[in-house]
C-alpha positions in Angstrom: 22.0 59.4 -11.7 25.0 57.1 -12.2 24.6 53.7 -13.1 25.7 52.2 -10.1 23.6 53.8 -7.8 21.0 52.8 -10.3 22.2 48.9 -10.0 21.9 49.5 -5.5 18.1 51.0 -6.0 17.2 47.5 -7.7 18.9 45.4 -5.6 17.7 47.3 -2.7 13.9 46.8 -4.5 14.5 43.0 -5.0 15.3 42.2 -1.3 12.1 44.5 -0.6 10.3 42.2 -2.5 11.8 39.0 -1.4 11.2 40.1 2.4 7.8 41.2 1.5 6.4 37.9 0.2 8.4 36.4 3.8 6.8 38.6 6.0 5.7 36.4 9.4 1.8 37.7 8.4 2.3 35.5 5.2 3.9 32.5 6.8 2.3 29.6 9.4 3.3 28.2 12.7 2.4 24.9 14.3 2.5 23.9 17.2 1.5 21.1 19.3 2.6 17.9 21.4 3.7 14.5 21.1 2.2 11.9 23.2 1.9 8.1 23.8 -1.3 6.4 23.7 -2.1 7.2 27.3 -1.3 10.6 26.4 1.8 11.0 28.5 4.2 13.6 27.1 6.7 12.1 24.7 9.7 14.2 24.5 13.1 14.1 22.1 10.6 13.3 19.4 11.7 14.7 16.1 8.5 16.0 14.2 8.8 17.2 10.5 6.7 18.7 7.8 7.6 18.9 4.1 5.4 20.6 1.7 3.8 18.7 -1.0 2.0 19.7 -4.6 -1.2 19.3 -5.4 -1.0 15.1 -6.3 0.9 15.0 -3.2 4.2 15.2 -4.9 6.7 16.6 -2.5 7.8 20.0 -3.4 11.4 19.9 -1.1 13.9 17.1 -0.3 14.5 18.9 3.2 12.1 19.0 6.5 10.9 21.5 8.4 11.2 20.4 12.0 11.4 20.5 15.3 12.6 18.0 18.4 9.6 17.6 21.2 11.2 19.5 24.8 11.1 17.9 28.1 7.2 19.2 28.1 6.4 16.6 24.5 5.6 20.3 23.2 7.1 21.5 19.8 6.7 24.3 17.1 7.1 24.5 13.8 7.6 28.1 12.5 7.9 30.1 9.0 6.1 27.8 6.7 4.9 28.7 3.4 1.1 28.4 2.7 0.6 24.8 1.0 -0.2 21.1 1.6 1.8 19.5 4.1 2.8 15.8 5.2 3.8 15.4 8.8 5.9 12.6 10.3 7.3 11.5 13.2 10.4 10.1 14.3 11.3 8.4 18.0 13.1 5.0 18.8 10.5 2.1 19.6 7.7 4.6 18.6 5.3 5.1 15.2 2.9 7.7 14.8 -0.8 6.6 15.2 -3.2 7.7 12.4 -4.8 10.0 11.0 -1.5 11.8 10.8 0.3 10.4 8.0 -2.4 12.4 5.7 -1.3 15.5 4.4 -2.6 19.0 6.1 -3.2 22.0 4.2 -1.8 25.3 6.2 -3.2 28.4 5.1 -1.3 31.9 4.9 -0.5 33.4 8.4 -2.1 30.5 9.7 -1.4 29.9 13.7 -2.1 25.8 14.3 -2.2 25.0 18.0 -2.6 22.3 20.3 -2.3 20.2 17.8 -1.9 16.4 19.6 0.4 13.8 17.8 0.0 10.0 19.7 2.9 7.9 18.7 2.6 3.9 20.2 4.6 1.4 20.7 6.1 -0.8 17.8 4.9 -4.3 18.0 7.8 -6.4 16.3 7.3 -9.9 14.4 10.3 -12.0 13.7 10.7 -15.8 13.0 12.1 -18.0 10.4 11.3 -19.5 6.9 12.8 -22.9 6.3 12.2 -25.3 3.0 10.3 -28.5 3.0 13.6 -29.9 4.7 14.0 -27.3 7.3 16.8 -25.3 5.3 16.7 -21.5 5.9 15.5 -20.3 2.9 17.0 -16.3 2.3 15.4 -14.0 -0.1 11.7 -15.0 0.4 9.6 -12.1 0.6 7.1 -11.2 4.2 4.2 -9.4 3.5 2.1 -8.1 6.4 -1.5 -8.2 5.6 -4.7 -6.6 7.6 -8.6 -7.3 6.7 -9.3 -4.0 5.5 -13.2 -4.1 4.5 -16.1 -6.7 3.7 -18.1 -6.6 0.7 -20.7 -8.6 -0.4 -19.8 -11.1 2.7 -16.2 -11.8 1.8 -13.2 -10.6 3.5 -10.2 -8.5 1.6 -6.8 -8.5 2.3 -4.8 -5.5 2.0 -1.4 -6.3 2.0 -0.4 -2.6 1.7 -0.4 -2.6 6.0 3.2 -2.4 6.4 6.6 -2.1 4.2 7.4 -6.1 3.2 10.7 -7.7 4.4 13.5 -10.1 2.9 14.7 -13.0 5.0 18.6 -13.3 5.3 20.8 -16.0 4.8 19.8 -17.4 8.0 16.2 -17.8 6.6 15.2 -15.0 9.7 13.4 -11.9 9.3 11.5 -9.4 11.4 9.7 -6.1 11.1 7.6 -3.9 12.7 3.6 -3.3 13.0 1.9 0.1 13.2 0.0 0.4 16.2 -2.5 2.8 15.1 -3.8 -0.3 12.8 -5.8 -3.0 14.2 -5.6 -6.2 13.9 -5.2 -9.2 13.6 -2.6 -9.1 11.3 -2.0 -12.2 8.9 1.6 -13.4 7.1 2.1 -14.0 3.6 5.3 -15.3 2.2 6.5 -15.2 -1.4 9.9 -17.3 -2.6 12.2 -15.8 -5.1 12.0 -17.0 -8.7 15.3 -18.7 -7.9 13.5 -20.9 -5.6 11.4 -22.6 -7.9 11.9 -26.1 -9.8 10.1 -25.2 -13.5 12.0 -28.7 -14.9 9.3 -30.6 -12.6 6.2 -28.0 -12.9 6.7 -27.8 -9.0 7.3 -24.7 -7.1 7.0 -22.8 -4.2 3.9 -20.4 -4.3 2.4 -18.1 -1.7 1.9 -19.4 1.9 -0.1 -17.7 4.6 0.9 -18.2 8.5 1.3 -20.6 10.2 1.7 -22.5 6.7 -1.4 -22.9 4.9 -2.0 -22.0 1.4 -5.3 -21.3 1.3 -5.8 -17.8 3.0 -9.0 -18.3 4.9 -6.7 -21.3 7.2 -4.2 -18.6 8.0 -4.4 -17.5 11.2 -4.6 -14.0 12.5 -1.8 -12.4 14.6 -2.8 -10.3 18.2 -0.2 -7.8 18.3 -2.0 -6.2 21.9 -0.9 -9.0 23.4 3.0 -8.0 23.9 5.3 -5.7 22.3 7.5 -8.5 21.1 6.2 -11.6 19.1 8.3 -14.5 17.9 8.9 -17.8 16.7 6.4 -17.1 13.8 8.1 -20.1 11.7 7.2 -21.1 8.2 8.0 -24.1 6.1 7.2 -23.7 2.2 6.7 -26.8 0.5 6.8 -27.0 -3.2 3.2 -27.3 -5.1 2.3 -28.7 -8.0 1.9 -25.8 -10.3 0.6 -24.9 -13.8 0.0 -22.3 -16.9 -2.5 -20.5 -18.1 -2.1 -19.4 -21.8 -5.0 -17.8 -23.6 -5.3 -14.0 -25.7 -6.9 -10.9 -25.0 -9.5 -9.5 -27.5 -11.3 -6.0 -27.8 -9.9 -2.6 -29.1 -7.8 -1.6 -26.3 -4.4 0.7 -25.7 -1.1 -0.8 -25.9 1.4 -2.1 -22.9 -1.4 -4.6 -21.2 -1.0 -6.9 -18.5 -2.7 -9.9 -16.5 -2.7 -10.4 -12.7 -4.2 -13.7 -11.5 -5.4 -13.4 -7.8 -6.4 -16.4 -6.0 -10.1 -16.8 -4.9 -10.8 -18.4 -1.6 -14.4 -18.4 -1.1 -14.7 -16.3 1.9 -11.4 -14.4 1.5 -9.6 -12.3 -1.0 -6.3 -11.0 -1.1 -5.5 -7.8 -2.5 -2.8 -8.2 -5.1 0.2 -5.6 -5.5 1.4 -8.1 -8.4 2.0 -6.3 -11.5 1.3 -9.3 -13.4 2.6 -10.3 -16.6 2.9 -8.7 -19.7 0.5 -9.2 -22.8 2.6 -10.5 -26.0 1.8 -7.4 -29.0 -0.2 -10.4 -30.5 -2.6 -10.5 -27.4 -0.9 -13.5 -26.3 -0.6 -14.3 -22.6 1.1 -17.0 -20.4 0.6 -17.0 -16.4 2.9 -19.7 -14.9 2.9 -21.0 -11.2 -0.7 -20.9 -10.3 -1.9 -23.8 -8.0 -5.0 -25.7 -8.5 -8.1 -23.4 -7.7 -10.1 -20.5 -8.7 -8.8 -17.7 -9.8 -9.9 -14.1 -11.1 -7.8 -13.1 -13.8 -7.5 -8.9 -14.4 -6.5 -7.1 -17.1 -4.9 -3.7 -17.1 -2.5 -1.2 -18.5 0.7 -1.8 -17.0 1.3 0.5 -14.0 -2.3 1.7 -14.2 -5.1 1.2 -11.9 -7.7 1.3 -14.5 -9.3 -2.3 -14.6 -9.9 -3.4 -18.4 -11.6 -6.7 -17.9 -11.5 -9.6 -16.1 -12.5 -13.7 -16.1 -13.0 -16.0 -13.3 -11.0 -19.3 -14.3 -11.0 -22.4 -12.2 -7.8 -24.6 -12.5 -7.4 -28.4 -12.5 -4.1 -30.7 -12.7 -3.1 -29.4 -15.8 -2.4 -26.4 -17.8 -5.2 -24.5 -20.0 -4.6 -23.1 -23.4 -6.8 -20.9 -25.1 -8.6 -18.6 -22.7 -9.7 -15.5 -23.9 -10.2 -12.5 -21.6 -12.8 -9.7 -23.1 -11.4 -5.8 -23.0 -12.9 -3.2 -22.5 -12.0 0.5 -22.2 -12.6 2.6 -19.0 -15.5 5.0 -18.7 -14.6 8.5 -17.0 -16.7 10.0 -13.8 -15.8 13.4 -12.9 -16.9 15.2 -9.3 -15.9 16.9 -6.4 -15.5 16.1 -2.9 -16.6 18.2 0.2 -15.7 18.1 3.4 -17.1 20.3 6.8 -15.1 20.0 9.8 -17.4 19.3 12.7 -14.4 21.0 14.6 -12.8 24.7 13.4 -9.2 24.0 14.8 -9.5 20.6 12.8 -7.0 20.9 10.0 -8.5 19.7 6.4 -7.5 16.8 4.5 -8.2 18.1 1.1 -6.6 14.5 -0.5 -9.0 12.3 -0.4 -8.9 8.8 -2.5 -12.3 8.3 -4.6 -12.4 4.3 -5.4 -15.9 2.8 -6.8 -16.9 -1.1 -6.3 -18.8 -2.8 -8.7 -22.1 -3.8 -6.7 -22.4 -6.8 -8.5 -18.5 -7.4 -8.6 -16.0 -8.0 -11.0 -17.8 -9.6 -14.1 -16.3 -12.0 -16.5 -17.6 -13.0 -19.9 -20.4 -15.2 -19.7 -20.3 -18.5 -21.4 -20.1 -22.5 -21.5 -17.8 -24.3 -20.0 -14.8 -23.9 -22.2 -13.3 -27.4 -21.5 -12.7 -29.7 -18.8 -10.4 -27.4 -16.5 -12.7 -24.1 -16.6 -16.3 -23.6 -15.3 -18.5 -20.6 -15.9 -19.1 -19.0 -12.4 -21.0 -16.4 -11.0 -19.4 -13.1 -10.3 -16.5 -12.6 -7.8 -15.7 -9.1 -6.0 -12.3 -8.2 -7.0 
């Protein structure tokens, strides 16, 4: 047999393989419609899938996809056997929850009638002026939602929507997922630039419609209308201090503290990374306003808490606070899940987050000086 006729049969084998493992019995299909929240058919929506790994990594930069016909109906053909995230894409329009989870599509499976409701953006603008109505650019607008109660107190997430910059103009505006309810509250965050460390005054966080305290801020009805604003600020510069102190226990390297503000019936979530703990242990927190706050440790860009201290803060700075470490314990499990429907697609990712039931604890203790108080535990 010559040797190129050999070099054809192997070719001719490897594009038998490769069609084998692409064979439509081996691939999935879904299909479905798009629809508003009356379920009325929404059509020239663009829906996509893109595979993901088993973290939820994605495993391709491109979409699969399809464009919604005049009917809202689309179909998604020829896809691999894997974990899936689906989105949606139509002008004025956000997809309502559940699905921005990822869906798992098994091998020659056949998905139908698979309803997608998209709503109608709600859109916040307004403008953010200094203490002499300046526009102030560059400050930071977070949307917050009450996620959850525990123990009696409210939390804050303020992971509800993407946060915003205002322009030069001191204006900014963004849009609100519909398929969150509200109300939805306003925080606002001035650049470092902003601040006046020569006179210990600065400007901190402030809720809407001004207020620094978040349980005065006051929640935004976005079922009202479609289009919301002259949502003003004015930030006024605070009095401000430090909080200096050392961390102490056998723990890893790369540590950091986040202060979050307590306000008794309230909490907000912090996305702060906090600052970094000196290789001596040392820490210095600047800016904080007069108040209670809980104090966390953790690795930096880790979720693992490490330890944590309720400090309450005068009119002036406190040195010397120590904040006891302590490493992480591991629980290990599984998670199962029975869909009460069989054309219900599985969401195999699901988050796992314990509480403390007595809250986050601090290090008992007497009062360390004039400026701290021991106090009970705080949910964190």
């Amino acid at each position: 047999m010559k040797f190129s006729t050999l070099i054809a049969i192997a070719l001719f084998a490897a594009s038998a393989l490769a069609q084998q493992s692409t064979e439509p019995a081996t691939l999935a299909t879904v299909e479905g419609i798009t629809v508003d929240a009356n379920h009325n058919p929404l059509p020239g929506t663009w829906v996509g899938l893109r595979r993901q790994g088993p973290q939820g990594q994605p495993l391709q930069d491109d979409w699969q996809e399809a464009t919604s016909d005049a009917g809202g109906k689309f179909s998604i053909h020829n896809l691999p056997p894997g974990l899936y995230r689906l989105r949606t894409e139509r002008a004025g329009y956000v997809s309502i929850q559940p699905f921005q989870a990822p869906m798992t599509l098994a091998a020659g499976q056949h998905v139908t009638n698979l309803t997608v409701e998209l709503g109608p953006v709600t859109q916040l603008s307004g403008k953010v002026t200094d203490e002499n109505g300046d526009p102030m650019p560059n400050v930071t607008v977070r949307p917050m939602l009450a996620v959850n109660e525990v123990n009696g107190r409210l939390r804050y997430g303020n992971f509800a929507g993407e946060p915003v910059v205002t322009n030069p103009e001191g204006k900014y505006q963004f849009t609100v997922d519909p398929g969150l309810s509200g109300p939805w509250y306003l925080s606002f965050i001035a650049p470092p630039s902003a601040t006046a460390e020569q006179s210990q005054r600065r400007y901190v966080t402030t809720y809407y419609p001004g207020v620094l305290d978040l349980t005065q801020a006051y929640g935004i009805d976005t079922t009202t209308a479609q289009q919301l604003p002259g949502l003003n600020v004015r930030l006024q510069p605070t009095a401000v201090y430090h909080v200096r102190g050392k961390i102490t226990g056998e723990l890893p390297p790369d540590l950091s503290v986040a202060a979050m503000q307590e306000t008794g019936d309230a909490l907000a979530l912090s996305t702060d990374t906090g600052q970094r703990v000196h290789p001596d242990g040392t820490f210095d927190i600047p800016g904080l306003i007069p108040g209670t706050w809980t104090f966390i440790l953790r690795q930096t860009n880790k979720r693992e808490f490490l330890g944590s201290r309720v400090i309450r803060i005068g009119d002036r700075d406190l040195e010397d606070i120590t904040i006891q470490g302590q490493l992480p314990a591991d629980l290990a499990g599984s998670v199962t899940t029975i869909p009460a429907n069989p054309q219900q697609i599985p969401q195999p990712a699901t988050l796992v987050r314990l509480t403390p039931i007595g809250g986050v604890h601090h290090p008992s203790g007497a009062e360390v000086d004039a400026g701290i108080e021991s106090l009970p535990p705080v949910e964190g």
